[in-house]
VOVO-192421 format. One line per field, with one value per residue (C-alpha): residue in one letter; x, y, z. Coordinates in nm, 2 decimals, always signed. Example, Ala and Ser with C-alpha at 12.3 -4.5 7.8 and 13.67 -1.06 7.14 Angstrom:
REM residues 2
code <- (A	S)
c1 <- (+1.23	+1.37)
c2 <- (-0.45	-0.11)
c3 <- (+0.78	+0.71)
//
This chain:
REM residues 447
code <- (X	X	X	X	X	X	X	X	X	X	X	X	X	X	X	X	X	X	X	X	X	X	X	X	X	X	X	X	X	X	X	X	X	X	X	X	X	X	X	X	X	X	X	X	X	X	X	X	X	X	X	X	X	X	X	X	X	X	X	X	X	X	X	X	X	X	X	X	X	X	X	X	X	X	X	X	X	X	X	X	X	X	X	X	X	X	X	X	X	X	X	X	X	X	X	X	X	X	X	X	X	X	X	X	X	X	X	X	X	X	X	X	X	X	X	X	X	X	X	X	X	X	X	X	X	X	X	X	X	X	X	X	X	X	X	X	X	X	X	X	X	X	X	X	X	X	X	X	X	X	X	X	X	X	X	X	X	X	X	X	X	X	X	X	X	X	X	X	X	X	X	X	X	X	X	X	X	X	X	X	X	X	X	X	X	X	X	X	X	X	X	X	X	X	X	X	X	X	X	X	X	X	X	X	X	X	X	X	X	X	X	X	X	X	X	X	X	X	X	X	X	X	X	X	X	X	X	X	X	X	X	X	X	X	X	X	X	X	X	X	X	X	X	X	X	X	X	X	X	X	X	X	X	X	X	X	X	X	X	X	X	X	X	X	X	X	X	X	X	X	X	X	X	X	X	X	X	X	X	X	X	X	X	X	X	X	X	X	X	X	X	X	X	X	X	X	X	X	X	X	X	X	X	X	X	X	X	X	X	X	X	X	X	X	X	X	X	X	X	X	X	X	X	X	X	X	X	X	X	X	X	X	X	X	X	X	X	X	X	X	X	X	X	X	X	X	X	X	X	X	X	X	X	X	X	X	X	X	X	X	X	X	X	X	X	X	X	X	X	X	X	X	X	X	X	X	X	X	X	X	X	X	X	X	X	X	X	X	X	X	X	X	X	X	X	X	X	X	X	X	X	X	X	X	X	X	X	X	X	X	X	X	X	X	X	X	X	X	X	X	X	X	X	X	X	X	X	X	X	X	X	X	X	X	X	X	X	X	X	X	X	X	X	X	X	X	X)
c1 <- (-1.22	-0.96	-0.75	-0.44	-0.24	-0.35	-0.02	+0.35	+0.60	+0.76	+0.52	+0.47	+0.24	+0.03	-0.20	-0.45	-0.27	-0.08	-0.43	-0.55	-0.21	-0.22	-0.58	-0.60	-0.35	-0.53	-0.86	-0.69	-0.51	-0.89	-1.04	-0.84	-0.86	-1.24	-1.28	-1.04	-1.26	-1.60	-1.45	-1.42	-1.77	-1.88	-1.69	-1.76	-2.14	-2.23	-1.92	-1.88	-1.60	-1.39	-1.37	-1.32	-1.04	-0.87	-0.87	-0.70	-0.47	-0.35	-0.38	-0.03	+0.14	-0.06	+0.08	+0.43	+0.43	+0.27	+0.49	+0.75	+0.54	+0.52	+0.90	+0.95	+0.73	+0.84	+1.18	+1.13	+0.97	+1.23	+1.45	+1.27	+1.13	+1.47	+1.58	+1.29	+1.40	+1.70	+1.60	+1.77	+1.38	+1.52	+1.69	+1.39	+1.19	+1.45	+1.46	+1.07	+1.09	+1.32	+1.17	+0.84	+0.99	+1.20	+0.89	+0.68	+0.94	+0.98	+0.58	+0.58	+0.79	+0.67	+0.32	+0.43	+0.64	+0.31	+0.10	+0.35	+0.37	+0.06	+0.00	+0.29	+0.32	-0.05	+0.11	+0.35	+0.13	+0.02	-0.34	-0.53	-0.67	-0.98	-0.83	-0.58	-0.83	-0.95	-0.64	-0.44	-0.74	-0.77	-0.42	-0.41	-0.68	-0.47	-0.15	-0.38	-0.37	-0.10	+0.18	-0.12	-0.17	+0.20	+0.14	-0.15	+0.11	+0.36	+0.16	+0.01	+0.30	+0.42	+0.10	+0.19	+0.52	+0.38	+0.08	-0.20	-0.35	-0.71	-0.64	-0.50	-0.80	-1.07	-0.82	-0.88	-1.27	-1.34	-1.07	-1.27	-1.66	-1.57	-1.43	-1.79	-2.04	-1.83	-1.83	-2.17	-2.25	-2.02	-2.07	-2.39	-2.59	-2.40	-2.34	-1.96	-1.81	-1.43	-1.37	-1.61	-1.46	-1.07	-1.23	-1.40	-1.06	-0.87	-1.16	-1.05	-0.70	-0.67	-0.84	-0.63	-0.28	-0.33	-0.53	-0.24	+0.02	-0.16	-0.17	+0.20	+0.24	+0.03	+0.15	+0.05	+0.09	+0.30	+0.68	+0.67	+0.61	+0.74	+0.94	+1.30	+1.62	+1.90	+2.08	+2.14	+2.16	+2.30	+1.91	+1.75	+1.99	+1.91	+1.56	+1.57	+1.75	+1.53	+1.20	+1.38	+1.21	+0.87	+0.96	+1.04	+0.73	+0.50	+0.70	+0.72	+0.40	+0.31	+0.54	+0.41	+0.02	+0.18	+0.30	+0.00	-0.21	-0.01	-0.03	-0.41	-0.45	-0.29	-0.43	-0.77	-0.84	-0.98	-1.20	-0.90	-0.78	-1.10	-1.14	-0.82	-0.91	-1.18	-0.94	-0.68	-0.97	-1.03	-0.63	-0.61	-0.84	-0.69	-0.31	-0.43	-0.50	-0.15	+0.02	-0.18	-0.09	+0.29	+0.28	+0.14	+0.39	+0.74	+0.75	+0.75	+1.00	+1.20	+1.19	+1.24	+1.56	+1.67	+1.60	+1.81	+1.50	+1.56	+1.33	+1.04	+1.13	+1.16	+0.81	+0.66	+0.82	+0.64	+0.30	+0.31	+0.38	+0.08	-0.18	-0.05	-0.18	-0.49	-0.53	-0.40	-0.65	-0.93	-0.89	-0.78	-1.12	-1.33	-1.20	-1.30	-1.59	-1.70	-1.52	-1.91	-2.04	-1.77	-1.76	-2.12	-2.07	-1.86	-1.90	-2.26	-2.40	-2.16	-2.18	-1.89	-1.65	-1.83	-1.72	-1.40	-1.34	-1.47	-1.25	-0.89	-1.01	-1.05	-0.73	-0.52	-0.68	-0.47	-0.15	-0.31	-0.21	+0.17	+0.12	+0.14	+0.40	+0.65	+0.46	+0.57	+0.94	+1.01	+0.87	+1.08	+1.39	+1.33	+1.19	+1.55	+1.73	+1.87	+1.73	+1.93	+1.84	+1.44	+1.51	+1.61	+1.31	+1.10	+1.32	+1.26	+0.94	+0.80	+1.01	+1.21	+0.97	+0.73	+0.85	+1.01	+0.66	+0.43	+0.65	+0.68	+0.41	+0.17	+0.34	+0.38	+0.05	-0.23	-0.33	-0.56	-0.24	-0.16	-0.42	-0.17	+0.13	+0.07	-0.01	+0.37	+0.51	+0.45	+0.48	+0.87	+0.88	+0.83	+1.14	+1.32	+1.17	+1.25	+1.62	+1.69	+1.50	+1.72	+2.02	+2.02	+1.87	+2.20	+2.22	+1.89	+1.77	+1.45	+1.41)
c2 <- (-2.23	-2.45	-2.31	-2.20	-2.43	-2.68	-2.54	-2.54	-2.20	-2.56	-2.71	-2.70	-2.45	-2.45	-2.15	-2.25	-2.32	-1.98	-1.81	-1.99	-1.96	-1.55	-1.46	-1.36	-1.13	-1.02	-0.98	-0.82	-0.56	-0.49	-0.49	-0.25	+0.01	-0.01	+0.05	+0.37	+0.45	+0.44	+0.78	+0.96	+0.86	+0.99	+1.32	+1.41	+1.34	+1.45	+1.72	+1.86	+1.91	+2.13	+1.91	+1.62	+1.81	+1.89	+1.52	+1.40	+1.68	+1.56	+1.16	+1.17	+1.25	+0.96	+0.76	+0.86	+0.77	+0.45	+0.35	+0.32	+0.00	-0.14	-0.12	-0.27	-0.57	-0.69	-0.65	-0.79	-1.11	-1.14	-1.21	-1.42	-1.65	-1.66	-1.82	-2.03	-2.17	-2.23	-2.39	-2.14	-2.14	-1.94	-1.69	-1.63	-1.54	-1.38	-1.10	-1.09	-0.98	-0.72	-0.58	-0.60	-0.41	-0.14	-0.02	+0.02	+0.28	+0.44	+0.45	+0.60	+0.89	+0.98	+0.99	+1.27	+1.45	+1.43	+1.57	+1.86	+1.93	+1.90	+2.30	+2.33	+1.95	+2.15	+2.44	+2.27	+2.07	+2.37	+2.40	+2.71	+2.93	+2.73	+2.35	+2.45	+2.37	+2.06	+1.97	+1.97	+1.84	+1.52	+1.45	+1.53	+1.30	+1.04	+1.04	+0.86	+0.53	+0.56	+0.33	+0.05	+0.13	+0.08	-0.25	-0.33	-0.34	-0.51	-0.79	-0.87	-0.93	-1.18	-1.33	-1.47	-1.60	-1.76	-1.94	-1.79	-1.50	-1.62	-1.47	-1.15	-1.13	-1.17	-0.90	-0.67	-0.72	-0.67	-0.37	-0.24	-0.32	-0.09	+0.19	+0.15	+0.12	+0.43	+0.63	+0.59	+0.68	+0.96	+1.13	+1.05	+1.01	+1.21	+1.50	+1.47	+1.57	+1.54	+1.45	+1.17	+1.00	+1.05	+0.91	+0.63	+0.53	+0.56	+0.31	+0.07	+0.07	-0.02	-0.34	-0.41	-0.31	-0.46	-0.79	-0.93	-0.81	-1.02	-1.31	-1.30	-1.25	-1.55	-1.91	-2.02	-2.28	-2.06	-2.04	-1.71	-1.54	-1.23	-1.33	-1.26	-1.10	-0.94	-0.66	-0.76	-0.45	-0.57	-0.78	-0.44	-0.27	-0.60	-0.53	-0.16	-0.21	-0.50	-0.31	+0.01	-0.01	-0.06	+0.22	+0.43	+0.33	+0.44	+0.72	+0.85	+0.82	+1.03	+1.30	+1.27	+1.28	+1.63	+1.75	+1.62	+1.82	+2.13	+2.12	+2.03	+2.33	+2.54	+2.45	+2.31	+2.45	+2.28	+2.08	+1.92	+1.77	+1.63	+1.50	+1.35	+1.20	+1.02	+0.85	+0.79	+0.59	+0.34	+0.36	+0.21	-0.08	-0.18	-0.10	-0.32	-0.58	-0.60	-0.56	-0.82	-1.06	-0.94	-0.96	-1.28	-1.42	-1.28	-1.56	-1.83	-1.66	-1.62	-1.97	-2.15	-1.89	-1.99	-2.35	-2.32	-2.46	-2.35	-2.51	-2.37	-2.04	-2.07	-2.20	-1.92	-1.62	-1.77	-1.83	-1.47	-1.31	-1.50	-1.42	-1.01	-1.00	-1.17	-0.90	-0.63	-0.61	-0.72	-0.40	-0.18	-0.25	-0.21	+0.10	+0.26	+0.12	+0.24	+0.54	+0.71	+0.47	+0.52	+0.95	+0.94	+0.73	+1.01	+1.38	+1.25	+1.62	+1.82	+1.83	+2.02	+1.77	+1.51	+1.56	+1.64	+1.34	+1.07	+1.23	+1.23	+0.86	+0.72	+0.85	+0.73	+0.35	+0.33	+0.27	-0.05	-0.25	-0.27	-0.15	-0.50	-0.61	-0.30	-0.39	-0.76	-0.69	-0.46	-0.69	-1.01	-0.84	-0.78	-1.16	-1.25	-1.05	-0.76	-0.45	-0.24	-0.34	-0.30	+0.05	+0.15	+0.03	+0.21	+0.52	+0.57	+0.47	+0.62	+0.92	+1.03	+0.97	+1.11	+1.46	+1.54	+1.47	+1.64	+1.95	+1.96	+1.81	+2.05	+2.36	+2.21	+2.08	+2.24	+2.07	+1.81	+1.62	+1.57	+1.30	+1.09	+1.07	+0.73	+0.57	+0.69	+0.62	+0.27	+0.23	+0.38	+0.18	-0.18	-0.12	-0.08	-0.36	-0.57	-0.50	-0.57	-0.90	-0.98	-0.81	-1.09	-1.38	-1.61	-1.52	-1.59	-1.85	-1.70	-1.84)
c3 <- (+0.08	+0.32	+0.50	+0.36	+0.67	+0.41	+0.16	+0.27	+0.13	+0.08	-0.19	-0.57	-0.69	-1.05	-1.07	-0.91	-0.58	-0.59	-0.65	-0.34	-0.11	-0.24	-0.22	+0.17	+0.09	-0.21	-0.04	+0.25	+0.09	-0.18	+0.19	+0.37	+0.05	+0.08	+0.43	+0.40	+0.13	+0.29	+0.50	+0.18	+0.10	+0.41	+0.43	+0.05	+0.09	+0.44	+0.51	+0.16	-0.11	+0.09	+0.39	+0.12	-0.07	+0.30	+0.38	+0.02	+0.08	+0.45	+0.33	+0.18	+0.46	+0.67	+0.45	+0.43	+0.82	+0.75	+0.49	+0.76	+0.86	+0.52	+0.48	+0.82	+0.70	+0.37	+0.44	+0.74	+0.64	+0.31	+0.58	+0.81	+0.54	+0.40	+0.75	+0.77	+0.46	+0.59	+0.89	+1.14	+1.32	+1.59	+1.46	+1.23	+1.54	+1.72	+1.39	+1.36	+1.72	+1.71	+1.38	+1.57	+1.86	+1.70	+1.44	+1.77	+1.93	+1.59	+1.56	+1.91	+1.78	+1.45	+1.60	+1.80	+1.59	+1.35	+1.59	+1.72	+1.32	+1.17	+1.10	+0.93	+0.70	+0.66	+0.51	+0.33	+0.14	+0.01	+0.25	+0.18	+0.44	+0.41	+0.41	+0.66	+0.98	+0.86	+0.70	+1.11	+1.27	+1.11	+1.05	+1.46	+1.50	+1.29	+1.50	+1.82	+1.61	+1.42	+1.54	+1.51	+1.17	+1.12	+1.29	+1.09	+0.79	+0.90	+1.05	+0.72	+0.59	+0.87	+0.91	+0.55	+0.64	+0.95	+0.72	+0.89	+0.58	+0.65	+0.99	+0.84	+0.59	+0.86	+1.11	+0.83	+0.76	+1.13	+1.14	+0.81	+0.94	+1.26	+1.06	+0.85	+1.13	+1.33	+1.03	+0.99	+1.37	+1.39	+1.03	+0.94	+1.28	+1.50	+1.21	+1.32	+1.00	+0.92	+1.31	+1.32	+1.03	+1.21	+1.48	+1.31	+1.14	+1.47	+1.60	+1.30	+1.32	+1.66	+1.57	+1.27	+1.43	+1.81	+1.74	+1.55	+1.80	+2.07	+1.88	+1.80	+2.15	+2.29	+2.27	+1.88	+1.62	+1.42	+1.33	+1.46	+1.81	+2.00	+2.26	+2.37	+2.09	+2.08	+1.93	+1.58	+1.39	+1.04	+1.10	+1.10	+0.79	+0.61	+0.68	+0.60	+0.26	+0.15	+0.26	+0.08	-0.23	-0.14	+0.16	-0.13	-0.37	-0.08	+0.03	-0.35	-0.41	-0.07	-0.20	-0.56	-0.42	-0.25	-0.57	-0.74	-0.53	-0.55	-0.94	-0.93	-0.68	-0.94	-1.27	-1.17	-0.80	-0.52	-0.74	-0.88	-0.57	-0.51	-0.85	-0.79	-0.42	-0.63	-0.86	-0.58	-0.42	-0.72	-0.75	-0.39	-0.47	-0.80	-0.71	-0.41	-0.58	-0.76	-0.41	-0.22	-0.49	-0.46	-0.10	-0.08	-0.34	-0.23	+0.13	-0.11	-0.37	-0.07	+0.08	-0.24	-0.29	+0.09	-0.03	-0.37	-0.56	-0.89	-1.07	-0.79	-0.88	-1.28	-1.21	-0.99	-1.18	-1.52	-1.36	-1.24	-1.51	-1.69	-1.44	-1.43	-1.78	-1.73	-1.43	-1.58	-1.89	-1.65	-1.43	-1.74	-1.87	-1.59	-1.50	-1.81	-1.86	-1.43	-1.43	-1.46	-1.20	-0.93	-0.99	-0.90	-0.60	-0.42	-0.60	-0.83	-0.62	-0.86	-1.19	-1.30	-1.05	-1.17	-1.55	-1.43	-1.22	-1.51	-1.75	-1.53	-1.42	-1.76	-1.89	-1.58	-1.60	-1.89	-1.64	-1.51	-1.81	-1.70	-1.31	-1.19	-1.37	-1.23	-0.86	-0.90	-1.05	-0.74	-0.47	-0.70	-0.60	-0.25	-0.23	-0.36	-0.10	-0.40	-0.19	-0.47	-0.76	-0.63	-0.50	-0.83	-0.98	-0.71	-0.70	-1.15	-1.13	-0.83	-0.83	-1.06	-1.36	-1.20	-1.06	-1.41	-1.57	-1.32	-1.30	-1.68	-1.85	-1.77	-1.88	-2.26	-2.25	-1.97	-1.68	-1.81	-1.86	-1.53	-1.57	-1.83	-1.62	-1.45	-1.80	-1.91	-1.61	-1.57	-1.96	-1.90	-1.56	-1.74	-2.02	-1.71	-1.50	-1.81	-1.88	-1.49	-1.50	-1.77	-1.67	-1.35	-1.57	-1.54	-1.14	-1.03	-1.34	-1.32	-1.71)
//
């Protein structure tokens, strides 16, 4: 494939050229999900369901912190494409630096606020006596590479804006291949358990976060690079309130996964949260690939909106929409049609788990058929610049939606239905998505 230096945010794009400019990002974001994966293979088959079950239940708030990163870059680089567009090149880097800077200090602190409070997030995410050790001591673990692993999210988005995703992709393979060989030396050969596979994710995202940070701080061929800024704070509440709904759509789904677990804990025990683990994995890949796509889309939404090229964005907003559906029933259907294949890859040793985890999976693929259009319609608005309007996608459909139905569901129905709340999400989440896109049709003319 050439290299995507070979397309312009500026150009044209049919499908085929906004599958090519939007794949690194793609592959990047399916990568990354594996590689976190491949630890859950490790602990569930080498450490056991309880030191599985202890990891799914600590993973939420991991990524709660992390999403802090994720917020930072695609609000972030709405803005700085925005000023690319329009031509202010040096005010573009002058905000990509301070963004850069200011999530580093924040990283700094949460990582030790995580650490100092790990027993008791432990607790509060409901840990039982017997997931409460492993629980704190990989979350611990976590917090030693945790600022990078904000990085590592916020680079991938910039690393679009500045034309270089091949880079990102590759970043992330290396990043991933480490966390595979170490978890493989640690768990497996060195019988390391739950530590061994912190230790082999620390390993992994110090390569992804700190290789793309010394890039952007060496001399390049980009229109970005760290360098000097200065104190512009309505750049970082710009930043903050365009990130804010993809902030919220990670944060929300940490804070559901807690409830989630909580529920699962109650109704189905400690077999439910692995079960649940299992499908959260597949989730990560799929879901992944609707945000890669997303991610790699919203630069060029964003420059063409900087560049008041109407007809560019009437032209991206109807290709996307036709390739979501063609994704969307692809993944629906080989979800269900796997769900037996991918159980037996992690909890095959169990029987009972097993049946459990293929029957929750194959009910919950059903959401896949309008996930990527609700994805897509949030990251649309950020692209635009309309932080609001894509918070209140994020906060329905990633909170509000989904509290009321997990708290409630399962007493009118048992727990098994705690497996059909994504599927009517999403399907309440796209009548929504729908009446917004048309409710700022004549603003942004995006049809």
């Amino acid at each position: 494939m050439a290299d995507r230096k070979a397309i312009s945010l500026a150009d044209h794009f049919d499908d085929r050229k906004l599958l090519r400019f939007t794949s690194h990002s793609i592959l990047t974001m399916i990568f990354t999900s594996i590689y976190g994966i491949v630890d859950g293979f490790f602990v569930s088959n080498y450490a056991g369901e309880v030191a599985f079950a202890a990891l799914n239940l600590v993973m939420p708030l991991l990524m709660l912190i992390a999403a802090v990163g994720f917020m930072f870059g695609t609000g972030g680089v709405a803005l700085v494409s925005l000023k690319l567009g329009q031509k202010e090149e040096r005010q573009a880097k002058e905000i990509f630096s301070l963004t850069t800077y200011t999530l580093m200090v924040l990283g700094i602190l949460l990582s030790l606020l995580g650490y100092l409070f790990a027993p008791q997030a432990a607790v509060l995410l409901g840990a039982s006596e017997e997931l409460l050790p492993y629980g704190v001591l990989y979350a611990r673990i976590s917090m030693v590479s945790m600022t990078a692993f904000m990085l590592q999210h916020f680079f991938q988005s910039f690393l679009i804006a500045a034309e270089r995703p091949r880079m990102g992709f590759w970043i992330t393979v290396i990043a991933g291949v480490t966390n595979m060989i170490l978890d493989y030396v640690f768990v497996a050969g060195f019988g390391l358990g739950l530590a061994g596979a912190a230790w082999a994710t620390v390993g992994s995202e110090l390569v992804g976060g700190l290789v793309p940070l010394v890039f952007f701080i060496l001399p390049n061929k980009t229109p970005l690079r760290l360098g000097k800024t200065g104190w512009m704070p309505w750049a970082l509440v710009k930043t903050c309130t365009n990130g804010a709904s993809e902030f919220l759509s990670n944060a929300a789904a940490s804070f559901i996964g807690m409830l989630y677990n909580r529920q699962l804990l109650c109704y189905m025990g400690t077999n439910g949260i692995a079960a649940y683990g299992v499908i959260m994995y597949v989730n990560f890949i799929f879901v992944g690939i609707f945000f890669g796509y997303a991610m790699g889309v919203s630069p060029i939404i964003s420059y063409q909106y900087g560049a008041r090229n109407q007809a560019e964005l009437r032209n991206l907003f109807r290709r996307s929409l036709s390739l979501l559906a063609g994704a969307s029933l692809i993944l629906t259907l080989l979800a269900e049609l796997s769900a037996g294949l991918l159980a037996g890859i992690f909890v095959g040793y169990n029987p009972q788990l097993y049946a459990l985890t293929v029957r929750g999976m194959r009910i919950y693929s059903v959401a896949y058929l309008f996930m990527g259009f609700n994805i897509f319609g949030s990251a649309l608005f950020t692209a635009l610049g309309n932080g609001k309007v894509s918070a209140v996608l994020s906060l329905v459909r990633s909170v509000l939606l989904q509290v009321v139905l997990v708290l409630l569901l399962p007493l009118i129905l048992g727990g098994t239905s705690l497996w059909m709340i994504a599927a009517l999400v999403e399907t309440g989440a796209i009548l929504l998505t729908g009446f917004l896109v048309t409710r700022y049709r004549e603003k942004y003319r995006l049809y």
